[in-house]
Backbone as a ProteinNet text record, in pm:
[ID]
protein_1_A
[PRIMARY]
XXXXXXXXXXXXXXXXXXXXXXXXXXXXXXXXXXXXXXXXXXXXXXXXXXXXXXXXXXXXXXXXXXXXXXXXXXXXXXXXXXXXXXXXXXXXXXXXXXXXXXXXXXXXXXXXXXXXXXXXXXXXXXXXXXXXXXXXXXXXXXXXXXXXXXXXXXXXXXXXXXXXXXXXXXXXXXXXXXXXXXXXXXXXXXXXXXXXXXXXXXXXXXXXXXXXXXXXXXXXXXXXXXXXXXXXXXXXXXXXXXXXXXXXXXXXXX
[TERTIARY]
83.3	0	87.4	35.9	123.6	84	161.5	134.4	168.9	87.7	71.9	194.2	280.1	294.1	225.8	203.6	220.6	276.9	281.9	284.5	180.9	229.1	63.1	157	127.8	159.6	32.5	99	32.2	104.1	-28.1	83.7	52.3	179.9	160.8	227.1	156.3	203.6	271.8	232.7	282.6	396.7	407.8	511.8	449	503.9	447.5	513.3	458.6	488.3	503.5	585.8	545.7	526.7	424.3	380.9	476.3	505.7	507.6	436.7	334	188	207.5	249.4	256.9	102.2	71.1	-57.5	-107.6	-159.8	-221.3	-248.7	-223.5	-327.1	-457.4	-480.4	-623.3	-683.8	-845.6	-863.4	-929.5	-919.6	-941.4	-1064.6	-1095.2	-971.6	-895.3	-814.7	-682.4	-678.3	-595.5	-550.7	-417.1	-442.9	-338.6	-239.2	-69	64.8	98.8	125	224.9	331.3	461.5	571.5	656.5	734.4	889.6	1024.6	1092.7	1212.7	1256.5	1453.3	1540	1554.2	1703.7	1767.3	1752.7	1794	1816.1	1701.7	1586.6	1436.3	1448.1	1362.3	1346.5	1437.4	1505.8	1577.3	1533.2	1626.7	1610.6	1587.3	1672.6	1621.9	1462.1	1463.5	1350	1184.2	1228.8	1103.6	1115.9	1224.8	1206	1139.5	1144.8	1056.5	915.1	886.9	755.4	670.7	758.1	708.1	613.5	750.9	692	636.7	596.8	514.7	354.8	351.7	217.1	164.2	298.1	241.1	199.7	152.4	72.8	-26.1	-114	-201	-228.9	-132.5	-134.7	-130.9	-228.4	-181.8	-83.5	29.3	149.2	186.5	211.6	230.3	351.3	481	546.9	629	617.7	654.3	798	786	936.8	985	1034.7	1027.4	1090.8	1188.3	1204.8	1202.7	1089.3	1042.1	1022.7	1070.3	1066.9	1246.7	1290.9	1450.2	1507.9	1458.3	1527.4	1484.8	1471.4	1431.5	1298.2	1208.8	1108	1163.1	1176.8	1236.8	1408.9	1460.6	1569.2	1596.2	1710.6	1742.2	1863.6	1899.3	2031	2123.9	2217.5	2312.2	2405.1	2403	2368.1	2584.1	2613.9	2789.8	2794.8	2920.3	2991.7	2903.1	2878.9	2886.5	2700	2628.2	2481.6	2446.9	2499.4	2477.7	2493.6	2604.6	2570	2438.1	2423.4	2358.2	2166	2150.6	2027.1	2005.7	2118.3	2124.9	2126.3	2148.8	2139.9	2024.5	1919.9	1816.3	1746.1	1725.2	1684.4	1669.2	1764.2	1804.6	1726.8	1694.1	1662.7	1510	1397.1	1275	1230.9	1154.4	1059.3	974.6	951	861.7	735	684.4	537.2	515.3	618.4	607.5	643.1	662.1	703.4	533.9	470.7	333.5	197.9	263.6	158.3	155.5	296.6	287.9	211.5	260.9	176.1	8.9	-33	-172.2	-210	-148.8	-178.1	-208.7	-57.8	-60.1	-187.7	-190.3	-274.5	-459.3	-466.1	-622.9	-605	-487.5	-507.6	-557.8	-423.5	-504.7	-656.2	-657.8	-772.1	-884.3	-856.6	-941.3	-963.7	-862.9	-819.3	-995.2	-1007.7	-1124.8	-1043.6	-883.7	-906	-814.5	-822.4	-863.5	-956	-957.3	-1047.4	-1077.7	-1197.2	-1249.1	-1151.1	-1120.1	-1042.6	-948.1	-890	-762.4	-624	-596	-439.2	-355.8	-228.1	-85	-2.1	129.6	239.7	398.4	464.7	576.7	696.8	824.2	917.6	1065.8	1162.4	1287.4	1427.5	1488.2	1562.7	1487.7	1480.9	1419.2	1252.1	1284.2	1165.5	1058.4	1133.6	1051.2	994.3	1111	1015.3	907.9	912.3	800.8	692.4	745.9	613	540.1	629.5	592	477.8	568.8	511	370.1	369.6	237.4	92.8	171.8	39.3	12	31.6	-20.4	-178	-180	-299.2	-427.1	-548.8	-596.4	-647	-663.5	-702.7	-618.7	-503.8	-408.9	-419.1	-407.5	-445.7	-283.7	-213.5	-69.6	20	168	268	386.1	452.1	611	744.5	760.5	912.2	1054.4	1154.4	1223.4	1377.4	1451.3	1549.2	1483.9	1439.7	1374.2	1435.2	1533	1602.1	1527.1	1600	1569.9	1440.4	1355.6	1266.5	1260	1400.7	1435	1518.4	1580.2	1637.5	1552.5	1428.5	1408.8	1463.3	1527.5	1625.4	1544.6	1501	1411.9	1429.5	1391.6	1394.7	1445.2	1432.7	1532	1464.7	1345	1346.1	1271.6	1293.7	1287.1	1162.8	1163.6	1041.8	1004.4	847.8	805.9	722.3	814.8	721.5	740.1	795.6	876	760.9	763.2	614.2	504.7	458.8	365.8	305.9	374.3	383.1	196.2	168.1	25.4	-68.6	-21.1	-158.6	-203.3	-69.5	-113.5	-240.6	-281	-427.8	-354.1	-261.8	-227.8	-129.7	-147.3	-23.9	107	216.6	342.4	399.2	496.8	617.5	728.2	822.8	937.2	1047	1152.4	1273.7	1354.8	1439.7	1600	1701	1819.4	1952.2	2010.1	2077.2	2137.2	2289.2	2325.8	2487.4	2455.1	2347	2282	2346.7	2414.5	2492.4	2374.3	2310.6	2188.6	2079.6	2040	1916.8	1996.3	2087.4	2147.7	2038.5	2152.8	2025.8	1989	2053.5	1958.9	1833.3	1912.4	1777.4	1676.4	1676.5	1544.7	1516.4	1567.9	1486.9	1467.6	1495.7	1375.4	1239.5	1284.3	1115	1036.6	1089.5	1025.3	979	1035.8	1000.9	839.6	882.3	766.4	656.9	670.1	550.2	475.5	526.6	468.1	405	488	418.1	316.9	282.5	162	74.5	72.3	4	-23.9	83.4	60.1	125.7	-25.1	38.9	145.5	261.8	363.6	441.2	525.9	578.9	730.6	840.4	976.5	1032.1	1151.5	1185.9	1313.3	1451.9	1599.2	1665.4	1785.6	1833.9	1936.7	2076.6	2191.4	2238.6	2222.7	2247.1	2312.5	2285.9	2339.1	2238.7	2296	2155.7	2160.6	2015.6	1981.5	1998	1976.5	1984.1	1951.4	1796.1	1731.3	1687.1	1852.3	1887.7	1954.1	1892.7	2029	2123.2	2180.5	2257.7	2366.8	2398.3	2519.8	2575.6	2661.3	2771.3	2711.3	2612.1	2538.4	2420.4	2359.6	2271.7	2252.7	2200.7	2176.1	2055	2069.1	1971.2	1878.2	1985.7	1872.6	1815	1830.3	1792.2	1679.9	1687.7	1605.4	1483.1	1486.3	1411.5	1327.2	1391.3	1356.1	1226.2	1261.5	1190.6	1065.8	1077	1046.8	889	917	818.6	709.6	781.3	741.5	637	699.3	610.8	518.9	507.7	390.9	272.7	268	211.5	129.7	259	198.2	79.5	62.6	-10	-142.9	-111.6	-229.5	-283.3	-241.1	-369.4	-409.2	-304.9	-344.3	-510.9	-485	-590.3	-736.1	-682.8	-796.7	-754.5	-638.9	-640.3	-551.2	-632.8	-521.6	-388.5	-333.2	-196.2	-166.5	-38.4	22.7	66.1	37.8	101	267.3	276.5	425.6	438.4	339.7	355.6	263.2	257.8	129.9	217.9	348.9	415.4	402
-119.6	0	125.5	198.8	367.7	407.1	502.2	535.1	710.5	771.5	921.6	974.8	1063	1083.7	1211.6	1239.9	1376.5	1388	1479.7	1551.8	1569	1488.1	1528	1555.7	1649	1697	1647.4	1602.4	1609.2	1599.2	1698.4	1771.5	1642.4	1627	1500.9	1578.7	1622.8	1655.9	1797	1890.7	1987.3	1962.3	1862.8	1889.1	1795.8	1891.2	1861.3	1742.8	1631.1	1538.1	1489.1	1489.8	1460.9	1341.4	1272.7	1166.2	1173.2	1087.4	1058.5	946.3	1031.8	932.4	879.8	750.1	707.4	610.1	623.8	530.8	510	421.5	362.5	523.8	524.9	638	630.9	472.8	470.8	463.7	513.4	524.3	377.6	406.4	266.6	243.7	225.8	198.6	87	61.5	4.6	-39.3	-136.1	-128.1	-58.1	-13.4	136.3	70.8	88.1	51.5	182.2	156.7	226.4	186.5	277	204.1	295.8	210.9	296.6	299.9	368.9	380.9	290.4	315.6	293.9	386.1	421.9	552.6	717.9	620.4	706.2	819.5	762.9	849.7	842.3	929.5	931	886.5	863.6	887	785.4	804.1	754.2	600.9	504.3	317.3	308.1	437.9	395.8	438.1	566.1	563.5	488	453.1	368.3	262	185.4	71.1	116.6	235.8	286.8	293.7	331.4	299	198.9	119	-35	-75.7	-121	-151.8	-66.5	65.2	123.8	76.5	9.8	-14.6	-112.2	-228.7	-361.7	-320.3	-196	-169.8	-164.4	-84.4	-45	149.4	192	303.7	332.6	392.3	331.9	531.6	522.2	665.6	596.9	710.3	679.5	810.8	817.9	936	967.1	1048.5	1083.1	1079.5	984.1	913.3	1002.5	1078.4	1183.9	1370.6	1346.7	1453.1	1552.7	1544.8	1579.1	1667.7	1625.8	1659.2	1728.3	1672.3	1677	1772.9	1894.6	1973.3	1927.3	1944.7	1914.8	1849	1780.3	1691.7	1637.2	1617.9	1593.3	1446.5	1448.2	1274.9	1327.3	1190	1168.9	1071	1103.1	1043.5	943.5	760.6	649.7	664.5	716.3	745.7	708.6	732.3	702.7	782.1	911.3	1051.3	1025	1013.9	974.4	879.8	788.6	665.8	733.4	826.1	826.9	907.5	1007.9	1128.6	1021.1	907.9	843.6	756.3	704	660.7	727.1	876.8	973.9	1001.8	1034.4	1059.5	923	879.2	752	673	727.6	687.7	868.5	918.1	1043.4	1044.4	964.4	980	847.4	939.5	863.5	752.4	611.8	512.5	546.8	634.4	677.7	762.9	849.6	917.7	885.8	738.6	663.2	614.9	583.4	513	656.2	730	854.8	884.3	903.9	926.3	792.2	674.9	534.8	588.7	622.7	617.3	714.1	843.1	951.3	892	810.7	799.8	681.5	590	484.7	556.7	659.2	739.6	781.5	862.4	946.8	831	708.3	615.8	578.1	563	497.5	598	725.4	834.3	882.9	785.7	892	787.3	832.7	793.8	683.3	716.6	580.7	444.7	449.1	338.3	289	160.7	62.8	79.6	33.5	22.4	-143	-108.4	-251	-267.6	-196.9	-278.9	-189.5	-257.6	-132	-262.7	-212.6	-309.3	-165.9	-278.2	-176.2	-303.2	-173.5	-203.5	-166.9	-216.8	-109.4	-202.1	-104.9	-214.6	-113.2	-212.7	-200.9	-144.3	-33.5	44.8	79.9	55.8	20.1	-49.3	-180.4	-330.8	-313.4	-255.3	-258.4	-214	-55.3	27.7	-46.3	-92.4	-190.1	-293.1	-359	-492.6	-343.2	-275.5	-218.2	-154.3	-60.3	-35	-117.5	-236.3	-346.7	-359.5	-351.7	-327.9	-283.3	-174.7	-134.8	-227.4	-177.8	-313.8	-338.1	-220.1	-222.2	-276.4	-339.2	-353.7	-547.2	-536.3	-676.9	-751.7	-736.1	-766	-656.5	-686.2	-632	-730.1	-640.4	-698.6	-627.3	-691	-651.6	-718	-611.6	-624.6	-643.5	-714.6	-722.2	-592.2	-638.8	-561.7	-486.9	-439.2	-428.9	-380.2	-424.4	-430.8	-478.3	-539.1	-644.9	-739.4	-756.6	-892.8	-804.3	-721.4	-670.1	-536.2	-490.3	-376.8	-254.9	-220.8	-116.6	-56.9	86.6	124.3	292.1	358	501.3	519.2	665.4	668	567.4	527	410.3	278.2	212.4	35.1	45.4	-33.7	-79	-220.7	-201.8	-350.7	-412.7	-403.7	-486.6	-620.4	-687.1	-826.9	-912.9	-789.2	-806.1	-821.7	-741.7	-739.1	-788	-868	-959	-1015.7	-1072.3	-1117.3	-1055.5	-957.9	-851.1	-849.2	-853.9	-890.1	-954	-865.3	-950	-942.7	-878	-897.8	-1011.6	-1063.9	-1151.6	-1084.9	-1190.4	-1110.2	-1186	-1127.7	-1191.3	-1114.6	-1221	-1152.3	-1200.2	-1121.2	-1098.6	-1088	-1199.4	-1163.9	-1168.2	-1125.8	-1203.8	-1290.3	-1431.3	-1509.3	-1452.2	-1315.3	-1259.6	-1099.3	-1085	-958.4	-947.4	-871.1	-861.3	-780.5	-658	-667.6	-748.3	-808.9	-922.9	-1062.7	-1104.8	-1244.7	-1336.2	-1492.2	-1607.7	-1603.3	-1542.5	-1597	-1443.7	-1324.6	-1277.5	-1335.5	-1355.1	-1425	-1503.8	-1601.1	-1715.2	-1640.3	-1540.5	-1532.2	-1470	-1341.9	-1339.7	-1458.5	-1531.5	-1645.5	-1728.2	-1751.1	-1822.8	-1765.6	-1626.9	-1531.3	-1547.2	-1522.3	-1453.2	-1657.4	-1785.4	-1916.2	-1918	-1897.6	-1883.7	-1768.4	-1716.6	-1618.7	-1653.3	-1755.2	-1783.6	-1668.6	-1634.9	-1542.4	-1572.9	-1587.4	-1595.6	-1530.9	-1606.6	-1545.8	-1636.8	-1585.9	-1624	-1611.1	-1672.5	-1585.7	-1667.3	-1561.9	-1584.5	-1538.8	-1622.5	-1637.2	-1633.9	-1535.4	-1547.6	-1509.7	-1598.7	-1585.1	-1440.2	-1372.2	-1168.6	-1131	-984	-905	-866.7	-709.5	-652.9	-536.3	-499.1	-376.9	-407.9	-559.1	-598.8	-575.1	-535.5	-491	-301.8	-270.3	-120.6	-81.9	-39.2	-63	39.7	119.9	223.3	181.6	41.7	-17.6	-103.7	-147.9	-272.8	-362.3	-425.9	-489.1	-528.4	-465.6	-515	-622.8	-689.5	-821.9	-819.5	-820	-816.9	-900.5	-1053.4	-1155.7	-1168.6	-1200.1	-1197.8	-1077.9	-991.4	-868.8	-941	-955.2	-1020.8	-1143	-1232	-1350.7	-1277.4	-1218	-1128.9	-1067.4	-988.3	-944.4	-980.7	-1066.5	-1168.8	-1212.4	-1241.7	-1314.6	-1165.1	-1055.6	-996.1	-954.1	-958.3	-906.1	-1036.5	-1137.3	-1292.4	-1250.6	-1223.6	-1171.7	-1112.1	-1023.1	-831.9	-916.6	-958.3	-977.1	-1130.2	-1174.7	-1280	-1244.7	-1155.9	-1079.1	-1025.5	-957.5	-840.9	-900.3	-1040.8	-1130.6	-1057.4	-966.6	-942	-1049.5	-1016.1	-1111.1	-1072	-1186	-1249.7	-1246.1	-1158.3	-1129.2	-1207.8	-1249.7	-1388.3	-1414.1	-1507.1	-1545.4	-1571.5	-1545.5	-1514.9	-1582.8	-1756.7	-1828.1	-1963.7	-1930.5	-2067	-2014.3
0	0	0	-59.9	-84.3	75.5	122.2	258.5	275.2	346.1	404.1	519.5	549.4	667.9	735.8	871.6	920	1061.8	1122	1270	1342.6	1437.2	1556	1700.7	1805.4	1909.2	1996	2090.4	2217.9	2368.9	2427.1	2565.9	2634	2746.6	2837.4	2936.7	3029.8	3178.8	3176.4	3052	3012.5	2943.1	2850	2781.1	2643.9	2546.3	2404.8	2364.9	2274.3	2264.9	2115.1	2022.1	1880.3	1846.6	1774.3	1721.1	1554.2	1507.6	1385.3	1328.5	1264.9	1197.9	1066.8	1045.7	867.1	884.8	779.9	744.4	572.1	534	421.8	383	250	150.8	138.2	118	112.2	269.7	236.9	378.3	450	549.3	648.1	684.4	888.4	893.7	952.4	973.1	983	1156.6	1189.3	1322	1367	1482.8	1509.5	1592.6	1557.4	1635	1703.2	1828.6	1931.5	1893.8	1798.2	1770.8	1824.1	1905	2003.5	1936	1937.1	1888.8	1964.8	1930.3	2090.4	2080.2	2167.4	2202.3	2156.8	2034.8	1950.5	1872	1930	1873	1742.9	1695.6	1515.7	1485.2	1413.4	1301.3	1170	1106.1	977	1002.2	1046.5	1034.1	1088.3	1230.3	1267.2	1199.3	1157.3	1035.6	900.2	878.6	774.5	785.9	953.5	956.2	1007.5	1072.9	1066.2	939.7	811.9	696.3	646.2	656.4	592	635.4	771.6	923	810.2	784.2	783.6	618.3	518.1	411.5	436.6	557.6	524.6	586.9	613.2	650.9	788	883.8	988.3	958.6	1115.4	1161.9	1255.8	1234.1	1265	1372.7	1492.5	1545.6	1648.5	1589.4	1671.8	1755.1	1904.4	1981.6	1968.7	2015.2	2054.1	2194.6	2248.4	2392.3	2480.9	2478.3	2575.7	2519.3	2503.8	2474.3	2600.8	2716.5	2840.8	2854.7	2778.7	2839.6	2717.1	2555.4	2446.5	2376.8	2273.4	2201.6	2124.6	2072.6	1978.3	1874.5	1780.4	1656.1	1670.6	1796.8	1808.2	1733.2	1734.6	1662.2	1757.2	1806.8	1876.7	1737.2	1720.5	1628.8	1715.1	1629	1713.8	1679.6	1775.6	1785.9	1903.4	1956.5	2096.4	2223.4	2163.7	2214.9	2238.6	2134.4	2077.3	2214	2246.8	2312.2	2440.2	2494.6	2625.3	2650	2567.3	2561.7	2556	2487.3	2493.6	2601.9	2619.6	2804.5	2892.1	2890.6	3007.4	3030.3	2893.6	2853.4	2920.8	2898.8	2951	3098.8	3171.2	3281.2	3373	3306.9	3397.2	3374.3	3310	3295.9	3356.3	3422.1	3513.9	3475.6	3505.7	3444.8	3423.3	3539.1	3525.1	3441.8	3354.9	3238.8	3121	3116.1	3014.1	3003.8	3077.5	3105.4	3054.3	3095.3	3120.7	2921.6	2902.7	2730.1	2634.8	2718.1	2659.9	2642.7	2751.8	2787.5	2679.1	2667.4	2547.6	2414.8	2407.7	2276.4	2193.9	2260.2	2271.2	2249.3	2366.6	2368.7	2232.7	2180.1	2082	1945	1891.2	1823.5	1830.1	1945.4	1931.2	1924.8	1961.2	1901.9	1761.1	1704.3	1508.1	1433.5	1357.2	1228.5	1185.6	1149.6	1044.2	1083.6	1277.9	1350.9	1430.4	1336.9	1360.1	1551.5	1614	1742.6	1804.3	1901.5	2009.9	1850.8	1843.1	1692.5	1774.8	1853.4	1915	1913.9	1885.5	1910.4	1920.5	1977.2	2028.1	1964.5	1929.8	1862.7	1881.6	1899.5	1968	1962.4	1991.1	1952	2073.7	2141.7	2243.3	2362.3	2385.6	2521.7	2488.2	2357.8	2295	2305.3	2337	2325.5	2441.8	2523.7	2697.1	2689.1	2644.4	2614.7	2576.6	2453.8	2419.4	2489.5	2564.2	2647	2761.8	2849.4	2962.7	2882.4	2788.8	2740.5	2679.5	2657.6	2647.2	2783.6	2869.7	2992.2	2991.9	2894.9	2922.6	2825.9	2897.9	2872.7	2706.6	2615.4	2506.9	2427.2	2448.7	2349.7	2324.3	2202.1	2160.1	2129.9	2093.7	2015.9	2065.6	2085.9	2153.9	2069.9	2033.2	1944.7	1999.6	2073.2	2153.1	2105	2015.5	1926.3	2047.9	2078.4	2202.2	2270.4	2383	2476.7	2597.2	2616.3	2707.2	2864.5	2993.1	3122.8	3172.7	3099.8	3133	3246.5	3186.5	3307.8	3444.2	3430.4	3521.3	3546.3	3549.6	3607	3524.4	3448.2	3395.2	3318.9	3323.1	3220.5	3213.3	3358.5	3332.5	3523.2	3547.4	3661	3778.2	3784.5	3887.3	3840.4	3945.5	3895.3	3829.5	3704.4	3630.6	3713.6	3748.2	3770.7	3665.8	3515.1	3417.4	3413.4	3496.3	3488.2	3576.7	3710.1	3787.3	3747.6	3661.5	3626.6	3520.5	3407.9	3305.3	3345.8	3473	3439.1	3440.9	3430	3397.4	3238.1	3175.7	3032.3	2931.3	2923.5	2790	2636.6	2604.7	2489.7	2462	2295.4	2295	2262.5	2281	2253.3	2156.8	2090.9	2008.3	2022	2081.9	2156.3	2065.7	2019.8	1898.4	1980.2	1987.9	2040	1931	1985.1	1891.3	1974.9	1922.3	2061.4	2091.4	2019	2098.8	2150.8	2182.4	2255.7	2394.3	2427.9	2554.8	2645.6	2612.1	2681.2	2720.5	2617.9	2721.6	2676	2717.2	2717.6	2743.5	2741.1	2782	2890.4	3010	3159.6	3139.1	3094.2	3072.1	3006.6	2901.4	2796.3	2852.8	2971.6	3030.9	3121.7	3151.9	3314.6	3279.7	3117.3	3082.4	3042.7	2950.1	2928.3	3037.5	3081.7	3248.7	3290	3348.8	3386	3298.9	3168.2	3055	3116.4	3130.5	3113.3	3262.5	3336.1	3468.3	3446.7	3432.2	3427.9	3313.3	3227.5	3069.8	3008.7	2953	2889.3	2756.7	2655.2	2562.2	2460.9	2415	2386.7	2219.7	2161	2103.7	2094.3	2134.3	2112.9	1997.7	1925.2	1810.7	1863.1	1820.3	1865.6	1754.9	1690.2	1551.8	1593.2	1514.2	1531.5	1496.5	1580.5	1553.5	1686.4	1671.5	1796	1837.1	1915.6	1939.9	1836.1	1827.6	1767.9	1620.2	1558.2	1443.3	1363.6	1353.6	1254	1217.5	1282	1214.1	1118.1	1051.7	896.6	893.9	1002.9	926.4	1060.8	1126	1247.9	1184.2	1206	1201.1	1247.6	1320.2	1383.6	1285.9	1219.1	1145.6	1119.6	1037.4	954.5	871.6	757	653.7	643	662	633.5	769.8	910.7	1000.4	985.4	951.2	969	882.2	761.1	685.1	733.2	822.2	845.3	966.8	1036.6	1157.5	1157.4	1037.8	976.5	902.1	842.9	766.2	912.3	1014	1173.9	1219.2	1204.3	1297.9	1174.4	1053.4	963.9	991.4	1027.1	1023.4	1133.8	1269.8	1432.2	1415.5	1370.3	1377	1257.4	1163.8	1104	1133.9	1186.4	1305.4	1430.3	1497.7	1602.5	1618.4	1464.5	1440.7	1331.9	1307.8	1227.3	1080.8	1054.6	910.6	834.2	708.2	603.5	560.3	603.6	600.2	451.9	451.3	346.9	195.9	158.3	33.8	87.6	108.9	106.4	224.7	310	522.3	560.5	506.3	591.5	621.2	608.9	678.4	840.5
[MASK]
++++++++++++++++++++++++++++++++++++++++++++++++++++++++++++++++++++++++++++++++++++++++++++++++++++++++++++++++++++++++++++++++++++++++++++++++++++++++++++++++++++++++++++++++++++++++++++++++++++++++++++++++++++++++++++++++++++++++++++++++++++++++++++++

């Protein structure tokens, strides 16, 4: 599908918040993604996969996660310098304002015309995935795709302890959880203690393990991987449209 972008603002706790909205040309509507960056906010890999994500017929809005500390349209540049500056960022916002912008962004989807009623998923990759995992929390959300999820398993999220590890059975949505197996952030005893958790609580889940790193499916790192990205890829378009009862793409019914 050809796809639209625009700008949408919204204040959260007095502070303006930018959405970046891609969606179908044609009109809907559609089921609406909460999609999280990592660190690094906008930039280019990550709207590029906001893109493609909105050409299989998603409404696709993705914030700008510290919009509390950072200028209006900032991009942090993913360098030496970039990295501390998105971990500082990161480590200084509060969980409950990580939750408070969830809740916005989520009302606002599900407020737009050309999404569909009960059609919400959430999407997100590194600090991301958490985001995503912690915002299916809320109860409208049907599907949650957490791309290496970082501090899940350890609490690590914004300046104080996340209890999303805790709170895993609160979950009504399903998940599909993306690791790499040489991810030095969520290693194997991490991925087994969410996995562990998400079974002890039945919560339905799916995880997917590919010989990568972390932050794989960014195309502009040394880390990347094309075909892994691809293979992933194909996995979460399958996720989202049985999730949502839509039809499954040609080529995506293995």
């Amino acid at each position: 599908m050809q796809i639209k972008r625009r700008e949408v603002g919204l204040t959260v706790d007095d502070s303006l918040m930018r959405l970046y909205v891609v969606e179908p040309n044609q009109p809907g509507p559609y089921p609406g993604i909460l999609f999280y960056s990592d660190i690094y906010q906008l930039g280019g890999p990550i709207l590029r996969l906001a893109d493609r994500l909105a050409g299989y017929g998603y409404v696709v809005a993705a914030p700008e996660i510290f919009h509390r500390l950072e200028p209006l349209g900032t991009v942090i540049e993913p360098n030496d310098l970039g990295r501390l500056r998105g971990n500082d960022a990161a480590g200084r916002t509060e969980v409950a304002h990580y939750d408070a912008d969830a809740t916005a962004a989520l009302d606002w989807l599900q407020g737009s015309d050309a999404v569909a009623p009960g059609q919400l998923g959430t999407l997100g990759f590194c600090i991301g995935g958490h985001l995503a995992c912690r915002a299916a929390l809320n109860p409208g959300v049907k599907a949650a795709v957490c791309c290496y999820p970082t501090g899940i398993h350890s609490g690590k999220l914004g300046k104080d302890q996340a209890n999303t590890l805790e709170r895993l059975g609160d979950l009504k949505a399903r998940l599909l959880l993306i690791f790499g197996d040489q991810d030095p952030h969520v290693p194997a005893e991490g991925r087994d203690t969410i996995l562990s958790a998400l079974a002890v609580a039945k919560v339905e889940h799916k995880p997917l393990i590919y010989p990568a790193n972390h932050t794989f499916m960014r195309d502009d790192g040394y880390r990347y991987d094309p075909a892994a990205t691809d293979a992933a890829w194909a996995e979460v378009i399958r996720f989202l449209a049985r999730s949502f009862g839509t039809a499954v793409p040609p080529g995506s019914n293995s």
